[in-house]
PAZAPA-4460 file (N, C-alpha, C; in steps of 0.05 Angstrom, whole numbers, plus 32768, in hexadecimal, padded with zeros to 4 digits):
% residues 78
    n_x    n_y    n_z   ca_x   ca_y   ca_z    c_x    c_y    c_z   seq   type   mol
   7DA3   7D09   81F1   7DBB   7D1A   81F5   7DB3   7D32   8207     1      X     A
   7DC9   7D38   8216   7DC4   7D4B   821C   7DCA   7D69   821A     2      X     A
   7DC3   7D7F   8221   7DC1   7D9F   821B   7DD8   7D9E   8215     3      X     A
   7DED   7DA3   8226   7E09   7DA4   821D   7E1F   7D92   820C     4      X     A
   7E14   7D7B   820E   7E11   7D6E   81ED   7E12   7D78   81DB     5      X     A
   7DF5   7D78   81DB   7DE9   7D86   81BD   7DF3   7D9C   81B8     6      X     A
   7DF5   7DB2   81C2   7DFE   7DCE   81C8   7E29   7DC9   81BA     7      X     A
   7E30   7DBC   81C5   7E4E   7DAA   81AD   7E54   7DA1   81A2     8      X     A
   7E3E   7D8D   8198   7E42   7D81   817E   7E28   7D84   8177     9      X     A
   7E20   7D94   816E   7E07   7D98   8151   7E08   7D87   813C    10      X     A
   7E24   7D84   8136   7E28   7D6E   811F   7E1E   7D57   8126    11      X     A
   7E1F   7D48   813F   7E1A   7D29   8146   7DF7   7D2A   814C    12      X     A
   7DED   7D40   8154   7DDB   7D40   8151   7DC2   7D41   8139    13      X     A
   7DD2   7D51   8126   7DC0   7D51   8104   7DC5   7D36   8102    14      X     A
   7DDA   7D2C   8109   7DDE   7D0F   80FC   7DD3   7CFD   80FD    15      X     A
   7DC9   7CFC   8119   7DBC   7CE2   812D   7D9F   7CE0   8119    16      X     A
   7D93   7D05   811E   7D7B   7D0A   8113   7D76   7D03   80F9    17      X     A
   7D89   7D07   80E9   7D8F   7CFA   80CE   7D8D   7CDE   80CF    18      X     A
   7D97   7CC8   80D6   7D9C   7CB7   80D3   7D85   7CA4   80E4    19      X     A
   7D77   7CAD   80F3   7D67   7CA3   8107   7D57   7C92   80F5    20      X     A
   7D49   7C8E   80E0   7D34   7C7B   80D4   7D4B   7C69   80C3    21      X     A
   7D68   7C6A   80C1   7D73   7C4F   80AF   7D7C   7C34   80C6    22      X     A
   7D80   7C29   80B1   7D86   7C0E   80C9   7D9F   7C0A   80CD    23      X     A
   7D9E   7C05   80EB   7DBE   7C02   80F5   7DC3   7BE7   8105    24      X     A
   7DD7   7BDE   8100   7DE5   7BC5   8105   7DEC   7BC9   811E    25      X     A
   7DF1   7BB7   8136   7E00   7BB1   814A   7E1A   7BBC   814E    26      X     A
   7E29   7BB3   813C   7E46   7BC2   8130   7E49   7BEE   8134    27      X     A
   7E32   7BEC   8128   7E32   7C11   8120   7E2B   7C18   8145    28      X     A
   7E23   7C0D   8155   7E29   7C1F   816C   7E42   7C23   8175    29      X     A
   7E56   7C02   8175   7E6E   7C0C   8181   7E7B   7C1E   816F    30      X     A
   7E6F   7C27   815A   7E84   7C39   814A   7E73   7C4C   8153    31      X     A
   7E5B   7C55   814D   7E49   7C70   815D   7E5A   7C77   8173    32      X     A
   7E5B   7C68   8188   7E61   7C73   81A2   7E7A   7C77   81A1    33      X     A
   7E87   7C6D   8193   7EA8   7C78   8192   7EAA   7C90   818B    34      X     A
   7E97   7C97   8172   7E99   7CB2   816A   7E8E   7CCE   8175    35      X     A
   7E7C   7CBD   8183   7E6B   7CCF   819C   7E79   7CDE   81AB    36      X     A
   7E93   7CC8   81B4   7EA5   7CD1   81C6   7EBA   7CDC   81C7    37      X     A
   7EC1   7CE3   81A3   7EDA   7CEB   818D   7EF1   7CDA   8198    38      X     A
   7EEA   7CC4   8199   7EFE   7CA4   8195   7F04   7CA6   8174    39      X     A
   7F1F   7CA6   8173   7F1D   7C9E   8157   7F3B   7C93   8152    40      X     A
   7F39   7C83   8138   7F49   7C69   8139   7F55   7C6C   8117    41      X     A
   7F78   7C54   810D   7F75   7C5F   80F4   7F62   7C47   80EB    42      X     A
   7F51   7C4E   80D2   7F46   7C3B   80C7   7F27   7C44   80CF    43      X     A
   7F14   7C52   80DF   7F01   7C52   80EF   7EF6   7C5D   80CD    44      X     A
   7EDA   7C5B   80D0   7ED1   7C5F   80B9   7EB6   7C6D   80C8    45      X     A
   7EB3   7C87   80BD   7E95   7C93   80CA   7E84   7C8F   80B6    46      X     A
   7E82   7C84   80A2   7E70   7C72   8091   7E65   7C5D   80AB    47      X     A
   7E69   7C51   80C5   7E65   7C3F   80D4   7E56   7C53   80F0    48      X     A
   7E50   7C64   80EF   7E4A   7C71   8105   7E30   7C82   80FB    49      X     A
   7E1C   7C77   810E   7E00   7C82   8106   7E09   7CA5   810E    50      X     A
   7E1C   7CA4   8121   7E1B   7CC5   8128   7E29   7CD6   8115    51      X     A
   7E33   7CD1   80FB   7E43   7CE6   80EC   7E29   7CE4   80CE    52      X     A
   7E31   7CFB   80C9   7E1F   7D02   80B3   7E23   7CE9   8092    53      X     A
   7E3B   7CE8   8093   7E46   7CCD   807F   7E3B   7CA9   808B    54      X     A
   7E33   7CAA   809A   7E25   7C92   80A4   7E12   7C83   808A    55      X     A
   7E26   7C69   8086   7E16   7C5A   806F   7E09   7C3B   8076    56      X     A
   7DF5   7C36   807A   7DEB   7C27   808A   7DEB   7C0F   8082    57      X     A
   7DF5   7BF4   8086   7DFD   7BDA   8081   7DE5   7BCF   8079    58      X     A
   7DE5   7BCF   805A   7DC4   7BC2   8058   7DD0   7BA1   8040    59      X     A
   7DE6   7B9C   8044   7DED   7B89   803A   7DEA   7B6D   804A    60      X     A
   7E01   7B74   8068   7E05   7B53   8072   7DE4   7B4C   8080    61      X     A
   7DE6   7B30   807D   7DDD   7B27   8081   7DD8   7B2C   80A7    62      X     A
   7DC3   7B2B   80AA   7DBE   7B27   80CE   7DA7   7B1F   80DA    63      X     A
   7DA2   7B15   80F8   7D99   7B05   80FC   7D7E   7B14   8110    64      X     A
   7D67   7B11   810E   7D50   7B1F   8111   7D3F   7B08   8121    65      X     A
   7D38   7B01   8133   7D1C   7AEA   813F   7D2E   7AD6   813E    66      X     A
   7D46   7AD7   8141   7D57   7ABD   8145   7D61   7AA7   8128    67      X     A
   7D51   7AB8   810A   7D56   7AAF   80F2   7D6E   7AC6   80EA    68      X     A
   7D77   7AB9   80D4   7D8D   7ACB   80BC   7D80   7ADE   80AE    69      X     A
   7D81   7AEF   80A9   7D6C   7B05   8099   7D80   7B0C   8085    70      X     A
   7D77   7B0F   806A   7D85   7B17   804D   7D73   7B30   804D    71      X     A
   7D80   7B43   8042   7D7E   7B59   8036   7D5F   7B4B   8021    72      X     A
   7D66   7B3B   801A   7D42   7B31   8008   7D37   7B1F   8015    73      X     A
   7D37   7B1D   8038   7D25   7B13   803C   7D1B   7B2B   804E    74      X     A
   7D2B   7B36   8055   7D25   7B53   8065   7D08   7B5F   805C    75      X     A
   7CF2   7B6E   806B   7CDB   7B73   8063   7CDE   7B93   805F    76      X     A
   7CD4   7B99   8050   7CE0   7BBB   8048   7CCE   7BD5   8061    77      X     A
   7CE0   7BE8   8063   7CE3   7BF4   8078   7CC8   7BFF   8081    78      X     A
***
């Protein structure tokens, strides 16, 4: 990001920094960058956006890693 960025939203920035070591899905950028850009929609959930401080990170569905299905218990811990 840059100076004048950062310098306007402080908030998106604690957030990012916050949130930087959980795992994020494919899905949570197009919602990130929406919110990046104060896109907002009814229904938008900032539980889905690594950039807001409420960002809850999808450790349920199932997804696909080396071209296999990965489960939450087959997943190798962080």
């Amino acid at each position: 990001m840059n100076g004048p960025f950062r310098n306007s939203h402080p908030d998106k920035v604690r957030a990012i920094i916050q949130n930087a070591d959980k795992e994020i899905r494919s899905h949570n950028v197009f919602y990130s960058m929406a919110d990046l850009m104060g896109i907002q929609w009814p229904g938008a959930s900032p539980a889905d956006s690594y950039a807001s401080d409420r960002f809850v990170p999808d450790l349920q569905s199932p997804h696909i890693a080396g071209g296999t299905m990965v489960t939450l218990v087959d997943a190798p811990p962080p």
